[in-house]
C-alpha positions in Angstrom: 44.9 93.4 162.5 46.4 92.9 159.6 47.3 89.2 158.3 50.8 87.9 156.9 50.0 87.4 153.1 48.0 90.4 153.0 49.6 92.2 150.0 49.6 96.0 151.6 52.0 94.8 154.7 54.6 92.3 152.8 57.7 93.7 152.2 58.6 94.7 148.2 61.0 93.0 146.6 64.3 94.5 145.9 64.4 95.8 142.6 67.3 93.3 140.7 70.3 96.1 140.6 70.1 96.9 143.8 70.6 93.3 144.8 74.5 92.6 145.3 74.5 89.4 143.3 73.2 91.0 139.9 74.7 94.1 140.4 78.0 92.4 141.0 77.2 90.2 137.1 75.5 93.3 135.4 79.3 95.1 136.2 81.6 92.9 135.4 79.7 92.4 132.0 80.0 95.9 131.7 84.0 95.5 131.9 83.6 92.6 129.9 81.9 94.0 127.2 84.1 97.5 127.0 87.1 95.7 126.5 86.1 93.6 124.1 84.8 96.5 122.4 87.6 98.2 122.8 90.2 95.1 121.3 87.4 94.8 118.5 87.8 98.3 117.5 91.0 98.5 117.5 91.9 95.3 115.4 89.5 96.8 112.6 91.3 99.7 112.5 93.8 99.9 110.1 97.5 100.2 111.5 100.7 101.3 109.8 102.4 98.4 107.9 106.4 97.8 110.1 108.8 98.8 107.9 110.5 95.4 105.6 113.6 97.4 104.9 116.5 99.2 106.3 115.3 103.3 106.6 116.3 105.7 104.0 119.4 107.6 103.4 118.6 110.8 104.2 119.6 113.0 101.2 118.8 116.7 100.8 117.7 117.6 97.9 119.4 120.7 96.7 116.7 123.7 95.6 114.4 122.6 97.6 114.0 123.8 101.7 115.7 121.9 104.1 114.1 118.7 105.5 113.4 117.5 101.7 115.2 114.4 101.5 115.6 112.1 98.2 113.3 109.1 97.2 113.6 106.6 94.6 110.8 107.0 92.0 108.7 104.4 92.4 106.9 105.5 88.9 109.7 106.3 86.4 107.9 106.7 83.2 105.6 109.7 84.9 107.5 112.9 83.9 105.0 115.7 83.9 104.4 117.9 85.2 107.5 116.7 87.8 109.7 113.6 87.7 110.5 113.3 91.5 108.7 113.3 94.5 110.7 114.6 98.0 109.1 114.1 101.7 110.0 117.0 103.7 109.2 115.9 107.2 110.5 112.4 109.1 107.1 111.3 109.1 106.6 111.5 105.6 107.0 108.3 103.2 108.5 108.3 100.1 105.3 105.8 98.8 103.4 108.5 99.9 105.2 111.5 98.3 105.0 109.2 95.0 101.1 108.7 95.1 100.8 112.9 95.9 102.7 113.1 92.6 100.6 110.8 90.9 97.7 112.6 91.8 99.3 116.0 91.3 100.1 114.9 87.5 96.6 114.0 86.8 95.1 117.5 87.8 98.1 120.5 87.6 101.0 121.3 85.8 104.4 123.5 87.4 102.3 126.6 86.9 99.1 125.5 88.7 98.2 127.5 91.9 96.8 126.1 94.8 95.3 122.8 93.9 93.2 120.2 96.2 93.9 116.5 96.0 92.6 113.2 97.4 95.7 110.9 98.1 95.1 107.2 99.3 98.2 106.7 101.6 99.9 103.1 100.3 101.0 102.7 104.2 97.4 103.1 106.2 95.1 102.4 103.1 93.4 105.9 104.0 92.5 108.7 102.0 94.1 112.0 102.9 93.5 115.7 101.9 96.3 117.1 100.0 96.9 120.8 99.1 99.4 121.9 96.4 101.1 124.8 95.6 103.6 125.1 92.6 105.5 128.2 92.0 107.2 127.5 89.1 110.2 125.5 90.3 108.9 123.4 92.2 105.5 122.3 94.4 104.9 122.1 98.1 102.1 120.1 99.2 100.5 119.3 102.8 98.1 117.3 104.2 97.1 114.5 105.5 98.8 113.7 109.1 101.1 116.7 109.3 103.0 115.5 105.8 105.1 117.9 103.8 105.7 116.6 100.1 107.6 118.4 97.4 107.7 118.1 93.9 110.4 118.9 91.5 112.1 117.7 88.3 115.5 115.7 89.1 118.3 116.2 86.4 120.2 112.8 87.5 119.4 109.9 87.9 
C-alpha cells in the first residue's frame, strides 16, 4: 500500500494560471497595462494644434478650380517661381499651402513638370509627401492627408 508522502500518489500542484487568485491579478494587469499603453501612446503622438483664431474667409480665387480659397502670404518677399499659395480642400491650411510653396520655390519653376517634395506640416510637425504639377499658369499639388494646394502668382495685394 502506498504511504501519504509518497511522491507518485500526492496530488500535483495546480499550475499558477489556472489558480483563480493569479489568474484573476495576471488579468487585470493585463487591462492595466493595455490602457496605460494605450494613453501613453497616444499623448506621444503628435496632435493638431486648436485653432487661436477666428476661421478664414473663404475666398475663391479666380483662375484657379473651384474649392481654391485665398490665404494671406505668410512669406511675402518669396516671389518665384509663384507669390501665393491657395488650399483647395477644407482640410487644407493655409500654413501648410505656404510651406508647399516654400518647398516648391526651392526645386521648380512655372514650367516644371511633375515634381516630388517633402513638406513638414507647421500644424502636426510631420513630414508629408508632396507632388506638384505646374502647367504654366499655375501648380496643383497633393499629398499628404488628402490636401490639395495651388500655386499661382496674385496681381493684388
Amino acid at each position: 500500500m502506498s504511504r501519504p508522502d509518497d511522491p507518485d500518489t500526492s496530488p500535483h500542484p495546480r499550475p499558477w494560471w489556472k489558480d483563480p487568485r493569479y489568474a484573476g491579478i495576471a488579468a487585470a494587469l493585463v487591462v492595466v497595462i493595455g490602457v496605460g499603453g494605450y494613453f501613453g501612446i497616444n499623448t506621444q503622438r503628435p496632435h493638431a494644434a486648436q485653432p487661436t483664431s477666428r476661421p478664414r474667409p473663404l475666398v475663391h480665387v479666380d483662375g484657379l478650380p473651384p474649392g481654391a480659397t485665398r490665404c494671406d502670404r505668410v512669406y511675402k518677399s518669396l516671389l518665384v517661381p509663384f507669390n501665393s499659395s491657395a488650399p483647395g480642400t477644407p482640410v487644407t491650411t493655409c500654413g501648410f499651402a505656404e510651406q508647399v510653396r516654400v518647398e516648391y520655390a526651392k526645386h521648380s519653376s512655372t514650367q516644371s513638370g511633375v515634381v516630388s517634395l517633402k513638406v513638414v506640416s507647421p500644424t502636426t510637425e510631420l513630414q508629408y509627401d508632396v507632388t506638384c504639377l505646374a502647367n504654366g499658369v499655375y501648380a496643383t499639388c497633393s499629398g499628404g492627408a488628402a490636401a490639395v494646394i495651388y500655386l499661382y502668382n496674385r496681381t493684388a495685394p
